[in-house]
C-alpha positions as CSV (number, residue, x, y, z in Angstrom):
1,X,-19.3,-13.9,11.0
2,X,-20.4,-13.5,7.2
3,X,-19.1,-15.2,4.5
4,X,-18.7,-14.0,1.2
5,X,-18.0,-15.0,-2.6
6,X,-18.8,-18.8,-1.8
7,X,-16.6,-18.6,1.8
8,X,-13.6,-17.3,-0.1
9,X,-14.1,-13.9,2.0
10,X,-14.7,-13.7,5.5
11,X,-16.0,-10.8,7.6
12,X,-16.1,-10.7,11.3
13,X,-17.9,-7.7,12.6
14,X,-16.4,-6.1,16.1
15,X,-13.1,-5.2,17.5
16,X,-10.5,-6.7,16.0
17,X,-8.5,-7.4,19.0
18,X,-11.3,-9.4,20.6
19,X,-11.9,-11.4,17.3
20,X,-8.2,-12.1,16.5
21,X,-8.1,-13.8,20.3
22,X,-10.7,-15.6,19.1
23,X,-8.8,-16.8,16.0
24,X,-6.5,-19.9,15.8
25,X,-2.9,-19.8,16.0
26,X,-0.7,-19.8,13.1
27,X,-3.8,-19.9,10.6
28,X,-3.4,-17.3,8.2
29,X,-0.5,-17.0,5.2
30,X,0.1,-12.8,5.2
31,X,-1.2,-9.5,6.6
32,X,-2.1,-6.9,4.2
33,X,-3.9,-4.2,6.2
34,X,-4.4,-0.3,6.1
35,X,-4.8,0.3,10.0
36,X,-5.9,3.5,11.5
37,X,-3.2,6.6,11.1
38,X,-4.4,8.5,14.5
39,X,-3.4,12.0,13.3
40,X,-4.5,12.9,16.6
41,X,-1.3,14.1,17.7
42,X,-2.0,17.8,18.1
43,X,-4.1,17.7,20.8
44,X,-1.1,15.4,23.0
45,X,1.5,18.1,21.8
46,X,-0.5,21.7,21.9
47,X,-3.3,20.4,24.4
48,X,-2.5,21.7,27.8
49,X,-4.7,21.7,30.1
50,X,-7.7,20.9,27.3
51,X,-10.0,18.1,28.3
52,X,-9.5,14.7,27.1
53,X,-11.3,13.9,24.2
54,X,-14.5,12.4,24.5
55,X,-18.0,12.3,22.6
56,X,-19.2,15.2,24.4
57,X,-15.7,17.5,24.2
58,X,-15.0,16.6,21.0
59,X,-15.4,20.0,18.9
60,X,-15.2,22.4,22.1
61,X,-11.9,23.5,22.0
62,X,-9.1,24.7,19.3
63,X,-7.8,21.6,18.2
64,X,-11.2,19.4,18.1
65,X,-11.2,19.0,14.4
66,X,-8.1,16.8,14.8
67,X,-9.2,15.1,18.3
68,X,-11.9,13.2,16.0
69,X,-9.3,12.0,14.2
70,X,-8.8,12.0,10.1
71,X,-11.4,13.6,8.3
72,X,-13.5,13.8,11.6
73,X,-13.6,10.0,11.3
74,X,-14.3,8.7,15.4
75,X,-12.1,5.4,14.6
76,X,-8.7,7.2,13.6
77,X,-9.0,8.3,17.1
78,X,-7.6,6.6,19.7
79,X,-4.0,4.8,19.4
80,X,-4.4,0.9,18.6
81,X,-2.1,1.1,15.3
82,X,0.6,2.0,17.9
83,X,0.6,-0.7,20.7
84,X,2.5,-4.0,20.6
85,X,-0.1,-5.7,22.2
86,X,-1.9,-4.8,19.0
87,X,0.5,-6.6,16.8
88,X,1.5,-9.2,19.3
89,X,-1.9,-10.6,18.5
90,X,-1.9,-10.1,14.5
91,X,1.4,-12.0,14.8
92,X,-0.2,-15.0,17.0
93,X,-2.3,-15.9,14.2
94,X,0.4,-15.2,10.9
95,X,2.0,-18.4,10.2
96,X,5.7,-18.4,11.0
97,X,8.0,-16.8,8.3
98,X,4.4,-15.0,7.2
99,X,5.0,-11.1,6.1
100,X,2.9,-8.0,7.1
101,X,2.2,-5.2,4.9
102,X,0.3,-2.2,6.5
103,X,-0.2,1.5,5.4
104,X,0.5,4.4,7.4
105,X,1.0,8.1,7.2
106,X,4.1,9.9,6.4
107,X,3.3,11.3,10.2
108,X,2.8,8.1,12.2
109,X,5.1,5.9,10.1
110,X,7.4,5.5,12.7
111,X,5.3,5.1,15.7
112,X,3.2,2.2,14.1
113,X,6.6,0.7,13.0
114,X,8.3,0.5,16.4
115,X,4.9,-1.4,17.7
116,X,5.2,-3.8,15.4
117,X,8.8,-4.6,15.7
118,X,8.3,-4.4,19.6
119,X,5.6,-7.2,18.9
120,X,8.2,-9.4,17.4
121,X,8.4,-8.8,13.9
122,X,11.6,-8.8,12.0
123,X,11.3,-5.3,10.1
124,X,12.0,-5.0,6.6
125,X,12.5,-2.3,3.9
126,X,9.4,-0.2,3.6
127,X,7.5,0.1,0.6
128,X,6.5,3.3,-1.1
129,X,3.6,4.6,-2.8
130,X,3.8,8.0,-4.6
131,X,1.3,9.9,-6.1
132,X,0.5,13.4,-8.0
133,X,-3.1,14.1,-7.0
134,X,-2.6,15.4,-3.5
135,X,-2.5,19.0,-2.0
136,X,-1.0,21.0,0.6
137,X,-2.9,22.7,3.4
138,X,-0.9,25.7,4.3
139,X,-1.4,29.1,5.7
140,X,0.1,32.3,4.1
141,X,2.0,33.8,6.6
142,X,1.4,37.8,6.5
143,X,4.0,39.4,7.4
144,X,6.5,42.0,5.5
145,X,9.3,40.3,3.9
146,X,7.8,36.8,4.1
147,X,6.0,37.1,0.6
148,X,5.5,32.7,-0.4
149,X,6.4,31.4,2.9
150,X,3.7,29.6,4.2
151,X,3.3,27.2,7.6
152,X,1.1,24.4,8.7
153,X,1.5,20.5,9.4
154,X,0.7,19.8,5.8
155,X,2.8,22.6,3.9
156,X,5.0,20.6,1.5
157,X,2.9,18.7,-1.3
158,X,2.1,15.3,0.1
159,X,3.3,13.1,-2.5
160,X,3.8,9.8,-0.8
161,X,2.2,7.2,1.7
162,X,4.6,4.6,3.5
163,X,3.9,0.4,3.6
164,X,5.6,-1.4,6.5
165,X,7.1,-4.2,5.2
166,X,7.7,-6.8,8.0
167,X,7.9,-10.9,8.6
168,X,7.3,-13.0,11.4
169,X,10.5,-15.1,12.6
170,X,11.0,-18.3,10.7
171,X,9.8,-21.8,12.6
172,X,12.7,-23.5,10.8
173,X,16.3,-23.5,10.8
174,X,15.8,-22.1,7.3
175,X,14.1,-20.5,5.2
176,X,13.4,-23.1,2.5
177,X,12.5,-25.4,5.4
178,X,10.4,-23.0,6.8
179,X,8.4,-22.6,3.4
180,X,8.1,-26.3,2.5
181,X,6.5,-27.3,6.5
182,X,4.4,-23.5,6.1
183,X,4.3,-22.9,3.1
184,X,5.1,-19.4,3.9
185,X,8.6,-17.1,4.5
186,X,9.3,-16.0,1.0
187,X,8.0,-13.1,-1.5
188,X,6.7,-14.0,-5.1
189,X,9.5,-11.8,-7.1
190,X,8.5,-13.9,-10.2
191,X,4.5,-13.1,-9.5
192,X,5.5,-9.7,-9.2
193,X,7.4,-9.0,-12.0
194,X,7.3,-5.9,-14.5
195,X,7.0,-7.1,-18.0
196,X,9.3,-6.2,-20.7
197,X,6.9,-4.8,-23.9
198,X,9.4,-5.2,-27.0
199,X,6.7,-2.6,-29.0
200,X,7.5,0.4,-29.8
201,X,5.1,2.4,-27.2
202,X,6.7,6.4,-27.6
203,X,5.5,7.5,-23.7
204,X,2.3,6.2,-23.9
205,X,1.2,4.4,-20.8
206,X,0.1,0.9,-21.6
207,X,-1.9,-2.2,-19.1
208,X,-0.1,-4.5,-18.0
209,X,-2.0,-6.5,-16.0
210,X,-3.5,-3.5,-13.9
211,X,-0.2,-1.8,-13.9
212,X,0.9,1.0,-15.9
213,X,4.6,0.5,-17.5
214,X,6.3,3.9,-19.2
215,X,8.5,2.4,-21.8
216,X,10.8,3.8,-24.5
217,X,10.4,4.3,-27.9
218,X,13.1,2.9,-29.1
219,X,11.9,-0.9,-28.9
220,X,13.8,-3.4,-26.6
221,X,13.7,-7.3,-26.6
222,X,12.2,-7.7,-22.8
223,X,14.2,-10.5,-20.2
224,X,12.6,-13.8,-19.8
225,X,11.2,-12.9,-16.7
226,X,10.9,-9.0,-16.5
227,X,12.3,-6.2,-14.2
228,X,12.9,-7.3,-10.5
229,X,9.7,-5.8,-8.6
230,X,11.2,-1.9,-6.6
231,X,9.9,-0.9,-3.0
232,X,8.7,1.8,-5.0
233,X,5.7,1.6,-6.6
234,X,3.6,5.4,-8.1
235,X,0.3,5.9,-9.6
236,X,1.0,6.7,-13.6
237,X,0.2,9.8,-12.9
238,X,2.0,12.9,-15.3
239,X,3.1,14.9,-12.6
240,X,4.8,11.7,-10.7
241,X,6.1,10.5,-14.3
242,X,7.8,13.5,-14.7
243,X,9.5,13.9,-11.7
244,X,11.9,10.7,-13.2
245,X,14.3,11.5,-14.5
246,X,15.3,10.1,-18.3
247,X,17.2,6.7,-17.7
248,X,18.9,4.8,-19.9
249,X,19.0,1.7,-20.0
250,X,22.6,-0.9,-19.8
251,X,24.5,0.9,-22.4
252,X,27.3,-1.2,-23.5
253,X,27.6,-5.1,-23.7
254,X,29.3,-6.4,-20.2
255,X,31.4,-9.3,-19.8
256,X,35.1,-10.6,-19.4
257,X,35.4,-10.0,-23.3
258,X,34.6,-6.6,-22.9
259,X,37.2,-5.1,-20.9
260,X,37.6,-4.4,-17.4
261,X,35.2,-3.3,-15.0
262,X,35.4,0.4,-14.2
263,X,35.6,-0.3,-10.4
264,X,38.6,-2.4,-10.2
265,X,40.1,0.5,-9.4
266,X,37.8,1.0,-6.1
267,X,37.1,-2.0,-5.1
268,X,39.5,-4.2,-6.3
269,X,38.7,-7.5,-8.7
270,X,35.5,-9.2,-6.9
271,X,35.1,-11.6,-9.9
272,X,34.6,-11.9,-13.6
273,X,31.0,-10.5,-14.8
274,X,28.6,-12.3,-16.8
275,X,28.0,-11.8,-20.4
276,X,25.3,-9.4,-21.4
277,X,24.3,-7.9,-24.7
278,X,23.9,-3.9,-24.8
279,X,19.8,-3.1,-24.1
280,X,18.2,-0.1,-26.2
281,X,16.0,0.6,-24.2
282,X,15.4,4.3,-23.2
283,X,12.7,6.7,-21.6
284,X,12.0,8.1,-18.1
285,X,12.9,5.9,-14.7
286,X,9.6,5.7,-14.0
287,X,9.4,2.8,-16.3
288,X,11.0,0.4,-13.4
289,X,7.9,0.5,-11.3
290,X,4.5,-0.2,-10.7
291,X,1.5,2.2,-11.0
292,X,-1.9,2.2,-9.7
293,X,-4.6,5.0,-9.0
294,X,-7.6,4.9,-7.1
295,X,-11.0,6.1,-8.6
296,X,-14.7,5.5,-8.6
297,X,-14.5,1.6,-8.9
298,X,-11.9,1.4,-6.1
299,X,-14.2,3.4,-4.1
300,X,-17.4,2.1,-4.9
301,X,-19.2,4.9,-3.6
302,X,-18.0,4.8,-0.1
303,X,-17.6,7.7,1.6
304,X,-14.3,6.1,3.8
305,X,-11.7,8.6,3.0
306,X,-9.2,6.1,2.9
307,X,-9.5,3.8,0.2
308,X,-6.7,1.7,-1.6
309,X,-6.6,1.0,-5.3
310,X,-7.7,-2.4,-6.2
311,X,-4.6,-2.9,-8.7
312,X,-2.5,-1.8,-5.8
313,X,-4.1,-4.0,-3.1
314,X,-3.7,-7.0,-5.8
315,X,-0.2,-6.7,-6.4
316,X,0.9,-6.4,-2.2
317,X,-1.6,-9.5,-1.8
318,X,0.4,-11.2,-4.4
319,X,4.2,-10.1,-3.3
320,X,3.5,-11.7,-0.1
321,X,0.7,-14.3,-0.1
322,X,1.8,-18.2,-1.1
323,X,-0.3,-19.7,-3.6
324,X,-4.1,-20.6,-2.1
325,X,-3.2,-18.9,0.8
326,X,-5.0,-16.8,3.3
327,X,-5.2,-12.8,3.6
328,X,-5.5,-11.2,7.0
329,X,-7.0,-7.3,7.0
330,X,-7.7,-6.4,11.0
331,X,-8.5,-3.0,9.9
332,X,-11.0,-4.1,6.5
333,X,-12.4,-0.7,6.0
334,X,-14.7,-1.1,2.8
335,X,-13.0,-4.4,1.8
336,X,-10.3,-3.5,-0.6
337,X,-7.9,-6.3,0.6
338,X,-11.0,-9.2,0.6
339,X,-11.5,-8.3,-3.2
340,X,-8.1,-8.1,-3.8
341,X,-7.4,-11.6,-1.9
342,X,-10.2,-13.1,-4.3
343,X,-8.9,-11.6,-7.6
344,X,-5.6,-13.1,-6.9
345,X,-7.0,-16.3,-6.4
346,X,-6.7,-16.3,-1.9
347,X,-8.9,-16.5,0.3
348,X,-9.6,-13.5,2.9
349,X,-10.5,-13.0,6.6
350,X,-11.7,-9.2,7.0
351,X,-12.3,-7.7,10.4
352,X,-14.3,-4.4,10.5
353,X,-15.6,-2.7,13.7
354,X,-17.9,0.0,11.6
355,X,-21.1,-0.8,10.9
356,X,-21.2,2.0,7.6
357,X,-17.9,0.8,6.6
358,X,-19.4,-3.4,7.3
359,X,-22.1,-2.5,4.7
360,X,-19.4,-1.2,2.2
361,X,-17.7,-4.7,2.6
362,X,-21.0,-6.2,1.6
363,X,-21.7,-4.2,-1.4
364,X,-18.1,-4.8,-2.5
365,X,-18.7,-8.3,-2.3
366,X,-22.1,-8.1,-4.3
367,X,-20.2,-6.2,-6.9
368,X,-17.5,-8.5,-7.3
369,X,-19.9,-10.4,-9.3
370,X,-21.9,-8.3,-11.5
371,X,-20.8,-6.4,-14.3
372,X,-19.4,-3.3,-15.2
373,X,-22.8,-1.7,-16.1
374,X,-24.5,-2.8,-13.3
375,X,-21.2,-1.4,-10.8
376,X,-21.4,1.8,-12.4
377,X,-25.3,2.2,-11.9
378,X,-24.7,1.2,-8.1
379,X,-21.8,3.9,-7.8
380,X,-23.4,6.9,-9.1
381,X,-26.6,5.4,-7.1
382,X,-24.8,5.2,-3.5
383,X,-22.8,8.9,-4.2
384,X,-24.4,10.8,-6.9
385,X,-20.3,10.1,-9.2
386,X,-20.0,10.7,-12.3
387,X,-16.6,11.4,-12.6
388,X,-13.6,9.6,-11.5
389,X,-13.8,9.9,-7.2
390,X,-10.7,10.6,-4.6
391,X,-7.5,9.2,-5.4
392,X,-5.0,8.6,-2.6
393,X,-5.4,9.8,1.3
394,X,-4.7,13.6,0.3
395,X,-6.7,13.0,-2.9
396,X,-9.0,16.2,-3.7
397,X,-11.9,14.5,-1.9
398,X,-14.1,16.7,0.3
């Protein structure tokens, strides 16, 4: 075990099923994780009688390249994202009411969600992250007649990676009394919030707090509190942006003085409405929802072909983690969620199997400290960058 950052960050080195075992019950606040998306698949459907892959056969028949798992990567191999004994022991050690986030392919989605529901979990509305930079892999098929049809796995643009949203069952008979004896059981909507910007921004994209907001031109006094956080969160990016279409926002003032609703006839009278004063606001739909885009920073010269933005990672952290709390990752990879964690103000517990990837968590943690210049130097040091690295999972990366 090393710790990090003055103990705020943990890192146990080994498998994480042995180490969470090891780990006391009901002693961490959330679960923010990117496990393993075994797009291995191929060789259980189109095997046959292939040999089982191993070090040695790995490579020595048709479908090899995907027996090694993503990218060639030995640890996406394998299947531990989709048992429930695999979550049954993440859940042992998540305080009750305590919420899971975890990545996944578009592919596997499903799989690693029925584990984790099987392990106990109560299973709630997934999150999803959208993005313009990646690519499809797809063969031309040549044949007369078939001119721009194409077929492979990966032949529509991938656009989109899914977050499981999930919670462990309450302790308490409710949920307030859950929160108040755990402290945990309930998402920080307030935290999580997308600002209103009452200046006049055209479609520039603006920081807000690491996130990207598209607002309108036409200025717009913003609510006390801001926009109610979407399951939908995308990564600023023009080809995402403009896939939105132009949304207005609440056109007309609403309220008993104002009329009648337009669905009494539907629905029937369920109440009178509140009073509400018309908003001018105007501009694409993308405006409702988060952004965040991975580059060199994020990626601090690893060559993990997985790695999260650290805006992104902050913000889950946040939705889900109570105040001083602690951040589980089983699957740490370079350490986006420990940095994250520590940004936010939590504390972290990172578990990483990979020595390469173990060393990665340990530069992160050194550059947590030092300055901009001095991160930069160490990037282009570790991976030659110069330019922006790989985005998201289908990122243009090598």
């Amino acid at each position: 075990m090393i710790d990090f950052l003055d103990g705020r960050v943990t890192l146990h080195a080994g498998d994480c099923i042995e180490i969470l075992a090891a780990m006391p019950e009901n002693s961490v606040d959330s679960v923010v994780c990117d496990p393993p998306y075994h797009l291995t698949s191929i060789v259980k459907r189109f095997g046959g009688d292939m040999p089982p892959r191993t070090e040695a056969t790995v490579g020595k028949h048709a479908y090899g390249r995907h027996a090694a798992g993503f990218m060639g990567q030995s640890w996406d191999g394998g299947d531990i994202a989709f048992q429930v004994a695999t979550w049954q022991a993440v859940q042992r050690v998540l305080k009750p009411g305590g919420y899971i986030l975890a990545f996944a392919s578009t592919r596997g989605f499903w799989r690693m969600c029925v584990a984790i529901e099987d392990a106990g979990f109560i299973t709630h509305p997934m999150i999803a992250w959208v993005f313009g930079s990646g690519f499809p892999k797809a063969t031309r098929l040549k044949a007369e007649g078939y001119d721009g049809w194409r077929y492979g796995g990966q032949a529509l643009k991938p656009a989109i990676e899914p977050i499981y949203m999930g919670q462990k069952p309450f302790g308490e008979k409710t949920g307030t009394a859950n929160v108040m004896l755990h402290g945990t059981g309930a998402v920080n909507i307030d935290g999580c919030r997308v600002d209103g910007d009452p200046a006049p921004w055209g479609n520039q994209t603006e920081g807000n707090g690491g996130y990207r907001l598209h607002q309108a031109s036409v200025p717009a006094e913003p609510s006390e509190k801001g926009r109610w956080p979407a399951n939908l969160i995308h990564d600023g990016s023009d080809e995402v942006v403009s896939a939105f279409p132009e949304a207005p926002g609440q056109q007309m003032a609403v309220g008993p003085e104002n009329g009648a609703k337009t669905s009494v006839n539907v629905f029937g009278d369920y109440g009178a409405r509140d009073q509400f004063e018309p908003r001018g606001d105007t501009g694409s739909a993308a405006r409702f929802f988060y952004s965040s885009k991975a580059d060199a920073d994020d990626r601090i010269g690893s060559k993990h072909p997985t790695v999260k933005p650290i805006d992104l990672m902050r913000y889950l952290c946040r939705l889900v983690t109570p105040p001083g709390g602690v951040v589980l990752d089983p699957f740490a990879g370079t350490g986006t969620t420990g940095e994250a964690a520590w940004r936010e103000g939590f504390n972290a517990v990172l578990i990483e199997r990979e020595p390469e990837y173990q060393q990665d968590i340990a530069e992160r943690m050194r550059l947590c400290l030092a300055g901009p210049d001095e991160k930069r130097r160490e990037i282009i040091k570790r991976r030659g960058l110069v330019e922006d690295d790989a985005g998201p999972l289908f990122g243009g990366a090598a």
